[in-house]
Structure formats: structure tokens, C-alpha cells
C-alpha positions in Angstrom: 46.5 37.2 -9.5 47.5 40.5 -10.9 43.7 41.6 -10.1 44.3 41.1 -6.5 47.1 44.0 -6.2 44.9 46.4 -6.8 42.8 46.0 -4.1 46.0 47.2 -1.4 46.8 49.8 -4.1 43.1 51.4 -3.8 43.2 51.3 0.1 47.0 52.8 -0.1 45.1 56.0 -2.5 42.0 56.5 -0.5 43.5 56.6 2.7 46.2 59.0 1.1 43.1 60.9 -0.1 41.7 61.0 3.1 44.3 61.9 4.7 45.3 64.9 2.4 41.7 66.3 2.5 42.3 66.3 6.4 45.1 68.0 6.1 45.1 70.8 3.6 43.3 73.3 5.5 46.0 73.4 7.9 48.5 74.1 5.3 49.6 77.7 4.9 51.1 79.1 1.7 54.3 79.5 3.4 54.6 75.5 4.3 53.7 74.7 0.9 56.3 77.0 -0.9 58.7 75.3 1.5 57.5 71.8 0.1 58.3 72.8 -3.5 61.8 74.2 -2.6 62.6 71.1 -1.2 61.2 68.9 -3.6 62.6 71.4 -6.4 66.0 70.6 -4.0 66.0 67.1 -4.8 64.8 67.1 -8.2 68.2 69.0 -8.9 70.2 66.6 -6.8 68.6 64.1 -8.8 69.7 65.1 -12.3 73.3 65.8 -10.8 72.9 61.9 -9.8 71.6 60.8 -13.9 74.0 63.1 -15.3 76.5 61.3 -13.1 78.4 64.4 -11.9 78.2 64.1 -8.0 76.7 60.9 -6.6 74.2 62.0 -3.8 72.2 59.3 -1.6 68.6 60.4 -2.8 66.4 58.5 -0.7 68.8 59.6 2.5 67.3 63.4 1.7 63.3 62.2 1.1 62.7 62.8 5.2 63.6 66.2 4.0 60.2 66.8 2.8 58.2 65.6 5.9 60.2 68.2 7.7 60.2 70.9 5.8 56.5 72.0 6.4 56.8 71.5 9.8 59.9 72.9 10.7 58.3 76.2 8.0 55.3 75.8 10.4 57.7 76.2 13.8 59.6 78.4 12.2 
């Protein structure tokens, strides 16, 4: 039984693959750097969540990171 999950787990990574060697030439340093300040934005709002100091809805903020390198794009 436990065979049988990998096989949607292989087509979820190649098409992710695919998909991000599609992509990649069409991102500039710029989008990316964006990316990693919003990622590195989360990450910190995430130990502020572990360390229980401020409870921040996490998974509210991931849409964040789809929009970042397009709005660094339009911007």
C-alpha cells in the first residue's frame, strides 16, 4: 500500500521539475532576491511563532511568495 504513494509523489516532483526548468530563464536576479526576502520574511515570523512571542497566521502569508516575483517583475 505504502508503495503505491509514491507513484503521485514522483508525478507531483517531475512536473515540479518541469515546470521549474521552464521557468528559470525567465527569472531575473532581481525576482529572485525578492523570493529570498520574502521567504527569509517568513522564516523570521516563523521562529517569532516557535518561540511563542507573537502568534502570526503563517500559512495566511505563503501567497506572499507567488507574488513577490511578480509584483518585483511589474515593478
Amino acid at each position: 500500500m505504502v508503495a503505491w504513494l509514491s507513484l503521485p509523489q514522483m508525478i507531483l516532483y517531475t512536473a515540479l521539475y518541469l515546470l521549474s526548468q521552464w521557468l528559470m530563464p525567465h527569472i531575473t536576479p532581481q525576482m529572485l532576491a525578492d523570493f529570498k526576502a520574502c521567504g527569509g520574511l517568513l522564516l523570521f515570523a516563523m521562529g517569532l511563532k516557535i518561540a511563542k512571542m507573537r502568534q502570526i497566521a503563517i500559512l495566511d502569508l505563503l501567497p506572499a511568495l507567488l507574488l513577490a516575483p511578480i509584483l518585483s517583475c511589474i515593478f
